[in-house]
Residue, then its C-alpha position, 0 to 999 in steps of 0.5 A: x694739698x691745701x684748698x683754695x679756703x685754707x690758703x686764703x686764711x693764711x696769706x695773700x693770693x696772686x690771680x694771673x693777669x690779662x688773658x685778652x691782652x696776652x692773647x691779642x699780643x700773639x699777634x692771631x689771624x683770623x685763621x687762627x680763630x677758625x674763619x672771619x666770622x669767629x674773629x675775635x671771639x677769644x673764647x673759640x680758640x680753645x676749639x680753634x687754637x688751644x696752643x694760644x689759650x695753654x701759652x697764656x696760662x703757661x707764662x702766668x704759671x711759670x710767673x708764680x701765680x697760685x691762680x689761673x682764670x679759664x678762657x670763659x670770659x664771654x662763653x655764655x649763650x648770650x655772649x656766643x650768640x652773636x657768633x652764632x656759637x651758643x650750643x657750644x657755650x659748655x664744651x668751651x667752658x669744659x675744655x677751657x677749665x680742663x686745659x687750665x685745670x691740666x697745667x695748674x696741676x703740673x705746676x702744683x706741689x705741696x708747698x705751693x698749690x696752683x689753682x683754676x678760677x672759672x671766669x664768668x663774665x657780665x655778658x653784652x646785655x644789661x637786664x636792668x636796661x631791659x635788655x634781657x630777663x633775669x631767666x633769660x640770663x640766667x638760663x644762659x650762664x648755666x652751661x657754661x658753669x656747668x661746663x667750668x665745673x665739670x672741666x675741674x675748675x677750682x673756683x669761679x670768678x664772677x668778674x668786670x660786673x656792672x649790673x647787680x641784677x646781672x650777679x643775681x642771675x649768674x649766681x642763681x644758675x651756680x645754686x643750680x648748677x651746684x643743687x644738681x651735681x652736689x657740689x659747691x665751689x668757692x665764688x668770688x664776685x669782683x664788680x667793676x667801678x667806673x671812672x665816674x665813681x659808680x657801676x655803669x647801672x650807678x651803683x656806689x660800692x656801698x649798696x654794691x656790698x650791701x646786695x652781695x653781703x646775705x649771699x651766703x654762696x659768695x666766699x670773695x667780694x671784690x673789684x677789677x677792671x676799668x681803672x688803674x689801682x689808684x683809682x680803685x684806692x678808696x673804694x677799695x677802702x670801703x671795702x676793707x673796712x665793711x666787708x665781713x667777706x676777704x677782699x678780691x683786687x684786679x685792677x688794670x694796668x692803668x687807665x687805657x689811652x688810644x693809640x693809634x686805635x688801640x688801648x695801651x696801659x702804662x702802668x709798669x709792673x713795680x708801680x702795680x706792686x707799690x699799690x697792690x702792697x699797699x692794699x695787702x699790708x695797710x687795708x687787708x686785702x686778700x687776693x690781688x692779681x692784674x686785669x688788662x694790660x698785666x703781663x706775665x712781667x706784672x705778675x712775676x712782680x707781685x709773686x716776688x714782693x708779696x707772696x709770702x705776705x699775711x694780709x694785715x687784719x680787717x676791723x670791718x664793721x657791717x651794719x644790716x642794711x637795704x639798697x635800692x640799685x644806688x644807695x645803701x640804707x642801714x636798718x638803723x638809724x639815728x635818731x629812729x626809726x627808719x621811715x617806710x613810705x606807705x603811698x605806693x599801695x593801691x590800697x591805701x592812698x587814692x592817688x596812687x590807686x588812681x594812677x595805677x587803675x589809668x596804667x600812669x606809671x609816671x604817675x606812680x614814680x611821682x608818688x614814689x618821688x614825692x615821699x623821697x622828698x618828705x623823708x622816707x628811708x624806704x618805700x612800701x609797694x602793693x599793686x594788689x587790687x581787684x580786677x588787674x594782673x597784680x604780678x604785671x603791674x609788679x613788673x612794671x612798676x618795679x622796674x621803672x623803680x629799679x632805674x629811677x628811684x634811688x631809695x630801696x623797697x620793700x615788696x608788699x604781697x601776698x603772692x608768692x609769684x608777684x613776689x619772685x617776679x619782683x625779686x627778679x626785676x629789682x638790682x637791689x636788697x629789699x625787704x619782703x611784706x610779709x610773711x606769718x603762720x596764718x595757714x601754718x608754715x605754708x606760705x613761709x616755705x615759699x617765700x623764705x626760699x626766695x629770701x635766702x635765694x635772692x638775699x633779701x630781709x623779711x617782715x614777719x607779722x606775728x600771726x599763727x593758726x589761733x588769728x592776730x597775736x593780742x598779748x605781748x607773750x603771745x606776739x614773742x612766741x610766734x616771733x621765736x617759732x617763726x625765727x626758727x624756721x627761718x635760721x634752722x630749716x631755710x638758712x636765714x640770719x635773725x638779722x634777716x628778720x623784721x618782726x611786726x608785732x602788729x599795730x590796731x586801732x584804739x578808736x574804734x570804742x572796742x574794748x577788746x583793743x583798750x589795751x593794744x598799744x600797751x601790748x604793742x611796745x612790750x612785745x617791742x620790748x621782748x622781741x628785742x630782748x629775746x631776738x636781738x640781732x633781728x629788727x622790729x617794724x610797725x604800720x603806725x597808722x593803723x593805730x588811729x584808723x577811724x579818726x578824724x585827720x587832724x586827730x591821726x596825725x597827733x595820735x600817730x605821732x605820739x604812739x611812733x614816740x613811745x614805739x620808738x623808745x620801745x626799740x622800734x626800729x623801722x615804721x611804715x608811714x606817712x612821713x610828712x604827716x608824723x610831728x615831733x612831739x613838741x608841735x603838738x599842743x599839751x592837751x592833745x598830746x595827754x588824750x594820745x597818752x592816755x589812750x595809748x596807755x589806756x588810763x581810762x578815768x571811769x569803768x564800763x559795768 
């Protein structure tokens, strides 16, 4: 029989519709649930009354669904908790994938496989609100994902997700768990968009895409729950036109009213077949099924319309890009570069140091905000200073941006623990700062793996064994031996790579320096040439350290130009301290030329 993989290149895939709703319909006591305390804990009837879970998938396979989702939804730790059921988070995940794992192969045959999809739920706690850790959280998934592939689940769903950080940590206890058994399931992550336009934490489909898109573990990006499918329409869209992963859609049956204290869907089952035929033939859409308030008739429905359907071809284009918990920012812009605010560094602006040193965290996200206002597309954060715990005021200070500030970051240490205790506190993709080869392939082989493991790009400085790289051959040959560690042994894509050719000072008198810049932009040049698909980065106001203000504003401005015509493509900045070149009388901008270029007019002997 063909895999779940080989289908999905070849036509359309019906999930089943709701398990809930097809469960509350049996009309179950609490005796049926095994007592009063376990009352409508759905997950417990595969202990209590596996004959209500089997009626369930029976209807939906006897309906012509090629997929079945397990009885898992909440059977988390987190989730079972709360009926005091979480030691038995894996043995209802087993015999919940073994009992649908059964069925679906009674129903299989060559000409049509049936298939189990582990459902995995979002849990009852938020770690962006700070109701639980990221290892709590992931801790708490790993049984029952151990439990669904050890049951004989075909797939799992990461389904109804409304915390990016949530996906992370479920995804993180799937590495584990498919690390340990070597093994690897397709996955597929459906986020739910609320009525409002946004996930509940406020995340538009943009950065939602965004953050999943490097998760190379992930087969499937889609969408279910909350809405009915015209609601869903235009993010759904979205998707199908940036998305380079097949598209997943479970809307519900309509947007839900109250009735008398119960939610009733309306949505008939030939409206729900109008527009998932719609998303398959017209936008692309790959695998459609119902989510609450589907019966077996809604699926019987769409069996019968579009099962032998091919999904009409995607010309999805996806930009590189970063995001913070909102918003999504290309690593490309029009005009260049993208500008990262340098303010929220302990030890490079006094304001933000002084904040920090008084524990002003309100402070710090003003700093934060401010550089919004002057034009930043991102913002740098280094808590790094004498005297403090560094990886606690990381934690603090990341998830106060994490909910507050909607531009993405970039996580600017040297310490391999500050760095993964950011990771694990942030919703969005960012950027890591920085790695090179100073002490080898060292500190590289700690912090790639958490790039790969988390999703996030990585600036790379072009710094071996011998020191600081000064000529452009030498900067290009670091940023190629670093660009095959990174692809080759840990996984990562050139496009996950942002290259610091590295920027020094021409005011210091040094001639060693005279020609630094000159070397700067080839290597620009080069590495663009050499690494195309990966991006280039430069702290600018390094050039000008020493000089007086007035003169660093011009000198920087004027060096950003030149690096940007080079093919720079993002900058570290003051970004309302760069002029345009037109604001810069002729004089001072002929002594920035001529100092970047070095056209020095007499010899030293």
């Amino acid at each position: 029989m063909k895999t779940f993989n080989q289908l999905l290149k070849e036509k359309v895939l019906i999930f089943d519709g709701a398990m809930g709703t097809n469960l509350q319909a049996q009309n179950l006591s609490f005796n049926d649930f095994g007592g009063k305390e376990y009352e409508g804990c759905n997950e417990y009837l595969i202990i209590s009354k596996p004959d209500a879970v089997k009626k369930v998938h029976l209807d939906f396979l006897e309906a012509g669904a090629d997929i079945i989702e397990t009885n898992t939804f909440g059977s988390n730790e987190v989730v079972l908790s709360e009926y005091n059921l979480q030691n038995l988070a894996y043995e209802i995940s087993y015999k919940a994938a073994k009992l649908a794992k059964e069925l679906a192969l009674d129903f299989s045959s060559n000409e049509k496989p049936r298939f189990v999809a582990g459902s995995i739920g979002p849990g009852t706690k938020l770690p962006s609100l700070g109701h639980i850790s990221f290892k709590e959280l992931e801790k708490s998934y790993y049984p029952q994902i151990s439990g669904l592939v050890d049951g004989g689940a075909d797939i799992l769903c990461i389904e109804t997700c409304q915390d990016m950080l949530q996906i992370k940590a479920a995804l993180s206890a799937a590495m584990k768990v498919f690390d340990e058994k070597k093994t690897k399931l397709p996955i597929i992550v459906s986020i739910t968009i609320e009525t409002t336009g946004t996930m509940l934490m406020g995340t538009d489909i943009s950065a939602a895409l965004t953050t999943l898109e490097p998760y190379e573990i992930i087969d499937v990006i889609g969408m279910n729950c909350a809405t009915g499918p015209k609601e869903m329409s235009e993010n759904v869209r979205y998707l199908c036109q940036n998305s380079p992963k097949p598209i997943f859609v479970m809307p519900n049956a309509g947007i839900p009213e109250n009735v008398n204290g119960k939610a009733c869907y309306h949505l008939n089952p030939d409206e729900l077949v109008h527009w998932l035929s719609h998303f398959v033939k017209d936008l692309g859409v790959n695998i459609v099924g119902g989510c609450c308030g589907t019966t077996k008739e809604h699926i019987k429905k769409l069996v019968e319309n579009l099962s032998n359907l091919k999904p009409a071809e995607r010309n999805w284009s996806y930009q590189p890009s970063v995001s913070s918990n909102f918003i999504s920012q290309s690593l490309r812009v029009d005009p260049a570069p993208v500008l990262v605010g340098e303010r929220c560094n302990a030890n490079g602006s006094k304001q933000f140091r002084d904040y920090l040193l008084k524990d002003d965290y309100e402070g710090m996200l003003q700093v934060a905000k401010d550089q919004i206002k002057e034009g930043a597309h991102m913002i740098d954060v280094c808590v790094a200073y004498v005297g403090r715990d560094e990886k606690k005021d990381m934690i603090e200070f990341v998830k106060r941006l994490n909910t507050q500030v909607v531009l993405p970051i970039m996580i600017d240490s040297t310490e391999y623990e500050v760095i993964e205790a950011a990771l694990e506190n942030y919703a969005g993709r960012c950027v890591i700062n920085s790695i090179n080869l100073e002490d080898g392939e060292e500190r590289t082989s700690k912090v790639l793996p958490l790039a790969k493991k988390f999703g996030a790009a990585v600036i790379c400085l072009t710094i071996d064994e011998e020191g600081m790289a000064k000529t452009a051959e030498k900067k290009l040959a670091i940023a190629k031996r670093i660009r095959d560690i990174a692809v080759k042994r840990f996984g990562l894509r050139e496009s996950d790579l942002i290259f610091d050719p590295l920027t020094f000072t021409l005011g210091s008198g040094d001639e060693e320096f005279r020609k630094s810049a000159i070397e700067t932009l080839e290597a620009i040049k080069l590495i663009k040439k050499e690494i195309p698909n990966s991006f280039t980065i430069l702290g600018i106001s390094n050039v000008s350290f020493g000089l007086n203000p007035k003169a660093r504003h011009a000198l920087n401005s004027v060096f950003l130009y030149y690096a940007v015509q080079a093919g720079l493509d993002l900058a570290i900045v003051h970004a309302s301290k760069i002029m345009p070149l037109n604001k810069i009388d002729d004089r001072g901008k002929k002594l920035c030329e001529e100092l970047i270029f070095d056209k020095r007019i007499f010899e030293y002997s």
